[in-house]
N, CA, C and O of each residue as an XYZ file, in Angstrom:
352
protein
N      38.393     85.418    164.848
C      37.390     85.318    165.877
C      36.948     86.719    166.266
O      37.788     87.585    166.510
N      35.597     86.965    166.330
C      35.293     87.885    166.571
C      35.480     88.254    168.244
O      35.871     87.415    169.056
N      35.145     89.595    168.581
C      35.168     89.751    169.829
C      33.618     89.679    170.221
O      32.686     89.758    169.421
N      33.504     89.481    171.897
C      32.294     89.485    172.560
C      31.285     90.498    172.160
O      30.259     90.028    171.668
N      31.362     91.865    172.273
C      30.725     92.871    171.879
C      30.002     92.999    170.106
O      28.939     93.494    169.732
N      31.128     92.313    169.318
C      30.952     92.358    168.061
C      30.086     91.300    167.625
O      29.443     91.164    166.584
N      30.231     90.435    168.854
C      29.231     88.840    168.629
C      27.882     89.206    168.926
O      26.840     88.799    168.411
N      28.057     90.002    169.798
C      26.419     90.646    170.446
C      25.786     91.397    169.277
O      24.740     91.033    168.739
N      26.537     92.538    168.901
C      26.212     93.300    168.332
C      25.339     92.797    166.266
O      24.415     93.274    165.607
N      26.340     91.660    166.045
C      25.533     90.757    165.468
C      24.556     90.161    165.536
O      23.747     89.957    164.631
N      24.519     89.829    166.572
C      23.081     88.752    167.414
C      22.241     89.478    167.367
O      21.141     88.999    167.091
N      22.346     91.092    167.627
C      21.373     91.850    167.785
C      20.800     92.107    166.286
O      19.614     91.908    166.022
N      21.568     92.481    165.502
C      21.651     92.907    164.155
C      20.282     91.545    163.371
O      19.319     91.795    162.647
N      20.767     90.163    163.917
C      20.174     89.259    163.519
C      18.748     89.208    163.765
O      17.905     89.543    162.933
N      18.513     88.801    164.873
C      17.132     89.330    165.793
C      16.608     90.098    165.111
O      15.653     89.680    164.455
N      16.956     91.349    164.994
C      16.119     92.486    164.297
C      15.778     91.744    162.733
O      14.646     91.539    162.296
N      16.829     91.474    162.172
C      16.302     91.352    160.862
C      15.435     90.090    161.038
O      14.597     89.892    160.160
N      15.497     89.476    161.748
C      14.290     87.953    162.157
C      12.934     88.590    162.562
O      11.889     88.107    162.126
N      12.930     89.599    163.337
C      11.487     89.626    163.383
C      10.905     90.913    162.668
O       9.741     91.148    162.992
N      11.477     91.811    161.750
C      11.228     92.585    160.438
C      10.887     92.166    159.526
O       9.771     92.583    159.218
N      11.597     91.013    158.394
C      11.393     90.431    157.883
C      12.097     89.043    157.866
O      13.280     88.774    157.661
N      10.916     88.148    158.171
C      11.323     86.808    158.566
C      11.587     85.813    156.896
O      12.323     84.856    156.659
N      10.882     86.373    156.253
C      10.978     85.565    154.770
C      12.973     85.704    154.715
O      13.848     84.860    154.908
N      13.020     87.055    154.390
C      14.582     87.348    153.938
C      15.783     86.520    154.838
O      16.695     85.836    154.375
N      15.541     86.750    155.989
C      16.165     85.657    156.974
C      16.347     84.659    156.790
O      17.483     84.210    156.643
N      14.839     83.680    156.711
C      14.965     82.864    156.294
C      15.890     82.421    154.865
O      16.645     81.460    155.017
N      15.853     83.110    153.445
C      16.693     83.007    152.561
C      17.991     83.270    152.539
O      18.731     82.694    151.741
N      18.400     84.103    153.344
C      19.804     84.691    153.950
C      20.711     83.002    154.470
O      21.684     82.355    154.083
N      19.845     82.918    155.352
C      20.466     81.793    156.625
C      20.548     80.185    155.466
O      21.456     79.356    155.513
N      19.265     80.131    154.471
C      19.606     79.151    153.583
C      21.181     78.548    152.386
O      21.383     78.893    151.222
N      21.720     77.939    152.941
C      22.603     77.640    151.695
C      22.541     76.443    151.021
O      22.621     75.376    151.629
N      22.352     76.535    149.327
C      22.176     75.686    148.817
C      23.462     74.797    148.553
O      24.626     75.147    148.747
N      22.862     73.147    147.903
C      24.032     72.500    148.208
C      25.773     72.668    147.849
O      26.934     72.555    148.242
N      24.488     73.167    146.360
C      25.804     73.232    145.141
C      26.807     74.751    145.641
O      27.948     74.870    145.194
N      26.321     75.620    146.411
C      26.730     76.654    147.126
C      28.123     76.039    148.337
O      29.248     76.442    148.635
N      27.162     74.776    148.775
C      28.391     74.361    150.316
C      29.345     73.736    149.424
O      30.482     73.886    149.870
N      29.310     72.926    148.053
C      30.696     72.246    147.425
C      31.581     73.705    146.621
O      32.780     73.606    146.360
N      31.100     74.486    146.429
C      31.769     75.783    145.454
C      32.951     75.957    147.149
O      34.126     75.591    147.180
N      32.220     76.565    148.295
C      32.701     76.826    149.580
C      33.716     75.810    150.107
O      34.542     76.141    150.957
N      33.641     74.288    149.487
C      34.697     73.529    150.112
C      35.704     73.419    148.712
O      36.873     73.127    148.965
N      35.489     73.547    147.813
C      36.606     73.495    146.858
C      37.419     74.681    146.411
O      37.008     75.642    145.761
N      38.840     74.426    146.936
C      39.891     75.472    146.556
C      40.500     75.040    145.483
O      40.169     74.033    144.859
N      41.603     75.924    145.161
C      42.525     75.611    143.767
C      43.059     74.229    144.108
O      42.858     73.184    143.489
N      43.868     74.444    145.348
C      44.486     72.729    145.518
C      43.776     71.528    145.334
O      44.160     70.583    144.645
N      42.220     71.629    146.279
C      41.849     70.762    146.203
C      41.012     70.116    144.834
O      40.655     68.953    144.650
N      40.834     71.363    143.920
C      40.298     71.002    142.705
C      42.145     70.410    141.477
O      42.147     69.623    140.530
N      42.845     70.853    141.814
C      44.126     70.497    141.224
C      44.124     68.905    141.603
O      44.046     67.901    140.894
N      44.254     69.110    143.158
C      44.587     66.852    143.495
C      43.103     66.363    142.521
O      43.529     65.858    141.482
N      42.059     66.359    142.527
C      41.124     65.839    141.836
C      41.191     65.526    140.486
O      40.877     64.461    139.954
N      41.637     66.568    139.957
C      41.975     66.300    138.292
C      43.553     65.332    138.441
O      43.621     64.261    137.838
N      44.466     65.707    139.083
C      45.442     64.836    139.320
C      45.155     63.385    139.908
O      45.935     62.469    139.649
N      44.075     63.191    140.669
C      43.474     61.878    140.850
C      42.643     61.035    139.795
O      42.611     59.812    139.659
N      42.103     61.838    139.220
C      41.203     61.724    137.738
C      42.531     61.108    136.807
O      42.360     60.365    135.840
N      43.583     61.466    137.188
C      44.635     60.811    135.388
C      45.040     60.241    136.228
O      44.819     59.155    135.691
N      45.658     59.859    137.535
C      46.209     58.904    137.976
C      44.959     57.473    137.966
O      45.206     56.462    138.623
N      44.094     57.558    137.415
C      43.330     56.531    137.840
C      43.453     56.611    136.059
O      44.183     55.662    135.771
N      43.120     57.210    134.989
C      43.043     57.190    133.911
C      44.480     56.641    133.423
O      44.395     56.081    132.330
N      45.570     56.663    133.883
C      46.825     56.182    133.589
C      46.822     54.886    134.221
O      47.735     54.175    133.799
N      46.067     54.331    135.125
C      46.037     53.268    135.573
C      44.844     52.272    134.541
O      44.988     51.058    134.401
N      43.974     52.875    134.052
C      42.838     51.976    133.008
C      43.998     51.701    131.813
O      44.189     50.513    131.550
N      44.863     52.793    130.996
C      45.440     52.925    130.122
C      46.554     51.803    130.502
O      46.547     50.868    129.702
N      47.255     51.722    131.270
C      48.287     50.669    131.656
C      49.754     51.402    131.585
O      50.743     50.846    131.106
N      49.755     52.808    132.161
C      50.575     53.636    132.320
C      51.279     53.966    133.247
O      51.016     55.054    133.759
N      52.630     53.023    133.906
C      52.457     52.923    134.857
C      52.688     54.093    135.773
O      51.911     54.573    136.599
N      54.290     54.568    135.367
C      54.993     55.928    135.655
C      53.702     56.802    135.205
O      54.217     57.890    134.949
N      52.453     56.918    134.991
C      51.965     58.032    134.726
C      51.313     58.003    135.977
O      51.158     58.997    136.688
N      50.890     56.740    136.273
C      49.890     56.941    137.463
C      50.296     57.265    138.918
O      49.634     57.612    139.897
N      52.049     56.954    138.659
C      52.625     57.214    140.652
C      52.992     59.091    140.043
O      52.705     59.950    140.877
N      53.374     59.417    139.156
C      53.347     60.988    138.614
C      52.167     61.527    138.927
O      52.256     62.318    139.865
N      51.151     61.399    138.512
C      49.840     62.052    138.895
C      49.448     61.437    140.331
O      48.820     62.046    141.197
N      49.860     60.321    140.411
C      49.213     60.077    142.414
C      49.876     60.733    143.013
O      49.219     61.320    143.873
N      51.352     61.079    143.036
C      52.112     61.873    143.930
C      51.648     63.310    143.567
O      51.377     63.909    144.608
N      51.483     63.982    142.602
C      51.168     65.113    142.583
C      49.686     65.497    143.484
O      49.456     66.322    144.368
N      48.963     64.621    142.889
C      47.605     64.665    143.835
C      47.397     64.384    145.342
O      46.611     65.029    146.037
N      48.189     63.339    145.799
C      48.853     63.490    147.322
C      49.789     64.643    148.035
O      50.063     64.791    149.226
N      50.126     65.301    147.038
C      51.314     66.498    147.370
C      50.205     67.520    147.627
O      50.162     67.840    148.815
N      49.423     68.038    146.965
C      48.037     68.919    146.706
C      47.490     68.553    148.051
O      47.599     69.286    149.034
N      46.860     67.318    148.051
C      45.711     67.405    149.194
C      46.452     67.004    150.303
O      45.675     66.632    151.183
N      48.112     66.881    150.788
C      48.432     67.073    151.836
C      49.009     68.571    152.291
O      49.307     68.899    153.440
N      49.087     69.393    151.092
C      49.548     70.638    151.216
C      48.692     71.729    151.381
O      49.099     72.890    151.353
N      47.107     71.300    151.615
C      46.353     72.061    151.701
C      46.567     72.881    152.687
O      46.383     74.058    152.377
N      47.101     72.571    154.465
C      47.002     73.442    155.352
C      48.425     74.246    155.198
O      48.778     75.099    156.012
N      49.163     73.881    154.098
C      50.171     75.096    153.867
C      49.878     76.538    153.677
O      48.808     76.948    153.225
N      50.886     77.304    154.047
C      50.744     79.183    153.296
C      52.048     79.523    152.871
O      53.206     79.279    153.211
N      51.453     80.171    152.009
C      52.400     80.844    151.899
C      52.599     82.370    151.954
O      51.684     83.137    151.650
N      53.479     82.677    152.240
C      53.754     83.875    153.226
C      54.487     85.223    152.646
O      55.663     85.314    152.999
N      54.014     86.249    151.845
C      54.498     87.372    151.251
C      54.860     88.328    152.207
O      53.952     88.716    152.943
N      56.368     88.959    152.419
C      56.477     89.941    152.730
C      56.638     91.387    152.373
O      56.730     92.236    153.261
């Protein structure tokens, strides 16, 4: 979180570049879609997906142990997302 001063000091920064050039702003402030899914997908959450992808593919195949192997892995992933881990 930024501080108050540093929030201003942005705001200001912004402003200026809004009424200098308003085109660039405008393209700046734009994000495209395929831009907001790159921004929500991490390693984990692209790992549970492919691990959801064979747990459902082990389930067409009639596999059974393949599909609680890949569902648990893919549940382990996308519940472990708000984990860290912590280097000292």
């Amino acid at each position: 979180m930024l501080r108050r001063y540093e929030r201003r000091l942005l705001e200001e920064i912004e402003r200026q570049l809004c009424s200098e050039d308003p085109e660039f702003a405008q393209r700046m402030t734009h994000v495209r879609p395929f831009m907001k899914v790159l921004g929500w997908l991490t390693v984990r959450r692209a790992l549970g997906i492919v691990a959801a992808f064979l747990a459902l593919l082990c389930v067409v195949f009639n596999e059974g142990t393949g599909f609680f192997v890949a569902g648990a892995l893919a549940a382990a992933l996308f519940m472990s997302e708000s984990w860290q881990i912590q280097t000292e």
